[in-house]
Structure formats: C-alpha cells, structure tokens
N, CA, C and O atoms as CSV, one atom per row, in Angstrom:
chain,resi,resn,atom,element,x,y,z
A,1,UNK,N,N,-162.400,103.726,-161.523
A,1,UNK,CA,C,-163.610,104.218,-162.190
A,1,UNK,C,C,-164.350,105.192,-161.276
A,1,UNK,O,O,-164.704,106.290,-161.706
A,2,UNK,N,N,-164.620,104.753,-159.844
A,2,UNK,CA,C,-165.699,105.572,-159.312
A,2,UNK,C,C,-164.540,106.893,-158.600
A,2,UNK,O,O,-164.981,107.922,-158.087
A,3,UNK,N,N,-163.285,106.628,-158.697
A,3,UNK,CA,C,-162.364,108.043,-158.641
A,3,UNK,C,C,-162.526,108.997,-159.526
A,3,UNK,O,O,-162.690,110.169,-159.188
A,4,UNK,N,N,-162.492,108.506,-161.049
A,4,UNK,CA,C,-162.413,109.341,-161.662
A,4,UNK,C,C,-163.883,110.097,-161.941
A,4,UNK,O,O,-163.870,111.214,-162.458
A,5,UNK,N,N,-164.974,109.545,-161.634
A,5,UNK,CA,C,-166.455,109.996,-161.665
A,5,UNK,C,C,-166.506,111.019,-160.562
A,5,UNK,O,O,-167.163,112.055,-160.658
A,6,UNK,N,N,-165.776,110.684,-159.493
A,6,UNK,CA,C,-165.714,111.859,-157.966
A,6,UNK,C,C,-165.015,112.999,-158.755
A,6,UNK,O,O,-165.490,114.135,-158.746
A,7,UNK,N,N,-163.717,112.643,-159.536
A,7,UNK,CA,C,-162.726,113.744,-159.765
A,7,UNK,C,C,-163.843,114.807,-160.675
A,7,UNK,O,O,-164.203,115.980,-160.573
A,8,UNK,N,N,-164.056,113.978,-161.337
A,8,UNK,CA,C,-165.017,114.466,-162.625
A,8,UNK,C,C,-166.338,115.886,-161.873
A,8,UNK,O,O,-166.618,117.066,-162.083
A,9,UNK,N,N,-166.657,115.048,-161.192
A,9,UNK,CA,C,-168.017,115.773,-160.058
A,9,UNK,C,C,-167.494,117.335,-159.477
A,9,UNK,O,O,-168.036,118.440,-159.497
A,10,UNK,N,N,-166.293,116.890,-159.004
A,10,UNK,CA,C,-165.074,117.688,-158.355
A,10,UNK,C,C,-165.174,118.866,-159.106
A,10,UNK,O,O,-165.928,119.798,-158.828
A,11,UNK,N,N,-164.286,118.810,-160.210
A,11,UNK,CA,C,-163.898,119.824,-161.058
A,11,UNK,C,C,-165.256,120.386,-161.637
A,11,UNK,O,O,-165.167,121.551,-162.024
A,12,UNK,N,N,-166.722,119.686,-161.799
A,12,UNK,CA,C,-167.804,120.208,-162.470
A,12,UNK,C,C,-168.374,121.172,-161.586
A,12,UNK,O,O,-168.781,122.255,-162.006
A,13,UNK,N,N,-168.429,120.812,-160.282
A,13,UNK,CA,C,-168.638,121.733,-159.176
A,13,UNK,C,C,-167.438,123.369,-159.179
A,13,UNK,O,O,-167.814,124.517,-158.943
A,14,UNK,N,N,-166.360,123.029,-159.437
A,14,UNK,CA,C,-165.222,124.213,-158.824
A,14,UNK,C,C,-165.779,125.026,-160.277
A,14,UNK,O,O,-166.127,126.204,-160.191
A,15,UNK,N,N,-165.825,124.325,-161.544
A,15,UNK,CA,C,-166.362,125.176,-162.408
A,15,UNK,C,C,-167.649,126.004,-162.023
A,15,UNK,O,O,-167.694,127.233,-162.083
A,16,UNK,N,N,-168.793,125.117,-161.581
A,16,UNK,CA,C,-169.694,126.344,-160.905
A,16,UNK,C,C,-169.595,127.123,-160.639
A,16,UNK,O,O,-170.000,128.156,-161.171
A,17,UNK,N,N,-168.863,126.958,-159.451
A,17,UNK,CA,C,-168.605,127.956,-158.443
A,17,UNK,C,C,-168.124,129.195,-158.975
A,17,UNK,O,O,-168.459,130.316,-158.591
A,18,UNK,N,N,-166.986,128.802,-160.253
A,18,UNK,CA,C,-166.394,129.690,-160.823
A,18,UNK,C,C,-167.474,130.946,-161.711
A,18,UNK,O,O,-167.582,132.168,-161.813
A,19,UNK,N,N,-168.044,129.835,-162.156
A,19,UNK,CA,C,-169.034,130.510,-162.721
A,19,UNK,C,C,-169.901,131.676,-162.142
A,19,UNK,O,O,-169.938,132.822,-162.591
A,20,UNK,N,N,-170.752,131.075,-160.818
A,20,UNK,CA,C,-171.427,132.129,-159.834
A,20,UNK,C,C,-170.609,133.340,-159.429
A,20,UNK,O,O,-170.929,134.473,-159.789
A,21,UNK,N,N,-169.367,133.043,-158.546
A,21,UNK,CA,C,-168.269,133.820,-158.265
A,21,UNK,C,C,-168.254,135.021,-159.310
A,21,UNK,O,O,-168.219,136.193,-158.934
A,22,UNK,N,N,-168.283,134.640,-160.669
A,22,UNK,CA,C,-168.019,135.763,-161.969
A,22,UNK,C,C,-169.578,136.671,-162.183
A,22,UNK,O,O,-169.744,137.888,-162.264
A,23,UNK,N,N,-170.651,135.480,-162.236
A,23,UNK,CA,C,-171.858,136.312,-162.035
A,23,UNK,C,C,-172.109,137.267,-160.794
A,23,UNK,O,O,-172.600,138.383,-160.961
A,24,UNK,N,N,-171.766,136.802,-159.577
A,24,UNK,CA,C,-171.891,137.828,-158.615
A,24,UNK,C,C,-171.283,138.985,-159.123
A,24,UNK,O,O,-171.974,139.925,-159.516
A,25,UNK,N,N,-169.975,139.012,-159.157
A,25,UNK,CA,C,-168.879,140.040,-159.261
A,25,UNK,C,C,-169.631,141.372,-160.448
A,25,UNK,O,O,-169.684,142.590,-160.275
A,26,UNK,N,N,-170.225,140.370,-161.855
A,26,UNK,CA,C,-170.959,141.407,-162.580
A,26,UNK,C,C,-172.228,141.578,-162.353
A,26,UNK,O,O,-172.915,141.950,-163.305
A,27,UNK,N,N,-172.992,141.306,-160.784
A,27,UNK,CA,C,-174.230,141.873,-160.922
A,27,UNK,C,C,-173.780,142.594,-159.775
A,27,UNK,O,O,-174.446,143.628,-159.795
A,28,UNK,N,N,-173.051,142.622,-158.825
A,28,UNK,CA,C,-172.375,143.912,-157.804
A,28,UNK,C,C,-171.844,145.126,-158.495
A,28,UNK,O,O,-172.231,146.216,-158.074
A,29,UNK,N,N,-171.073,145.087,-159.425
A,29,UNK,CA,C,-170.545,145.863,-160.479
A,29,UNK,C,C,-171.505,146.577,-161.375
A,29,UNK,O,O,-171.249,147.713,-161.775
A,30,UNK,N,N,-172.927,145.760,-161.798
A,30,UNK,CA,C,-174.138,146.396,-162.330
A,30,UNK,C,C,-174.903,147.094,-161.297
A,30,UNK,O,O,-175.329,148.247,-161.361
A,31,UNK,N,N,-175.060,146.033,-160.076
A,31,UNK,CA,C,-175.707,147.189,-159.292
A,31,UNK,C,C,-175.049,148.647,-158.890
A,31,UNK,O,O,-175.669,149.622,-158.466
A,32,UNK,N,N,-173.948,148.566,-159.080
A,32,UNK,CA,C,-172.747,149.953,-158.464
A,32,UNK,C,C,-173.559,150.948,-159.341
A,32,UNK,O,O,-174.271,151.802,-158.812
A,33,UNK,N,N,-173.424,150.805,-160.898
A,33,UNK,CA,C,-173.558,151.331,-161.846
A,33,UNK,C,C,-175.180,152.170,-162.009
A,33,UNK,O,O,-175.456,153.312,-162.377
A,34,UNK,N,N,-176.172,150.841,-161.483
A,34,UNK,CA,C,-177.852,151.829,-161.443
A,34,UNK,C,C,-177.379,152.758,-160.071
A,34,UNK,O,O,-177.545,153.977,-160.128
A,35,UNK,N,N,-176.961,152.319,-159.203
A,35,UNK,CA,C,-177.091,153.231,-158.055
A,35,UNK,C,C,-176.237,154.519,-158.465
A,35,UNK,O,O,-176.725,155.582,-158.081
A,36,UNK,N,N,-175.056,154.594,-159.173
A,36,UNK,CA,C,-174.938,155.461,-159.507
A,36,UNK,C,C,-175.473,156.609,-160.696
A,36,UNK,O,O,-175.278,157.824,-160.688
A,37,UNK,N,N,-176.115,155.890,-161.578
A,37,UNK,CA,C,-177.286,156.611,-162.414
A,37,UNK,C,C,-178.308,157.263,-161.723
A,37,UNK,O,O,-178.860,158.321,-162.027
A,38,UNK,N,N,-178.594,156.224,-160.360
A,38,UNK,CA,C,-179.922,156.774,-159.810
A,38,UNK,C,C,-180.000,158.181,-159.113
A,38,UNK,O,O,-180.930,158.979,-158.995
A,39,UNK,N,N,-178.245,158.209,-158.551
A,39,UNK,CA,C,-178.082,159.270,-157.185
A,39,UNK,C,C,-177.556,160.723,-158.709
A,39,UNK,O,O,-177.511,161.896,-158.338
A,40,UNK,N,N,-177.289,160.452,-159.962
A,40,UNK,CA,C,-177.270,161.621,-160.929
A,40,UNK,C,C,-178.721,161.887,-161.176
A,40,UNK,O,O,-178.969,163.071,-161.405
A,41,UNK,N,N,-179.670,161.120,-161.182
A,41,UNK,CA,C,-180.719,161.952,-161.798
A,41,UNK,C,C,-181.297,162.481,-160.472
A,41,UNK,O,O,-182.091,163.401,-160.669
A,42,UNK,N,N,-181.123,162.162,-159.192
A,42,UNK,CA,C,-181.739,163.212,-158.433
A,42,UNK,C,C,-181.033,164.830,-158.450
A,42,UNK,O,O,-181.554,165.738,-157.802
C-alpha cells in the first residue's frame, strides 16, 4: 500500500516536472519571439 502511494507521488511529480520543462521551453520560445519584434520596430 504505502509503495504504491510513493509510486503514485513519484510519477505525479515526473509529470510536473514534465509539465514546467514544456512551459519553460514555450515561454523561452515566446520570449525569442517579443525580442525579436522588439529589435524590428527599432
């Protein structure tokens, strides 16, 4: 029982991570994108 509650914890965490990992990636990728809007309108 208290294995499978760790396993459980386990995998809810690696999903996080997964999660953040994907949000970073598209707010580095958004920021690329204003900085490059910004350096056309000068």
């Amino acid at each position: 029982m208290s294995f499978q509650v760790w396993r459980h914890k386990s995998d809810a965490k690696g999903g996080f991570e997964r999660i953040a990992s994907r949000l970073f990636q598209c707010s580095v990728k958004h920021s690329k994108l204003v900085a490059n809007l910004l350096n056309q309108n000068e």
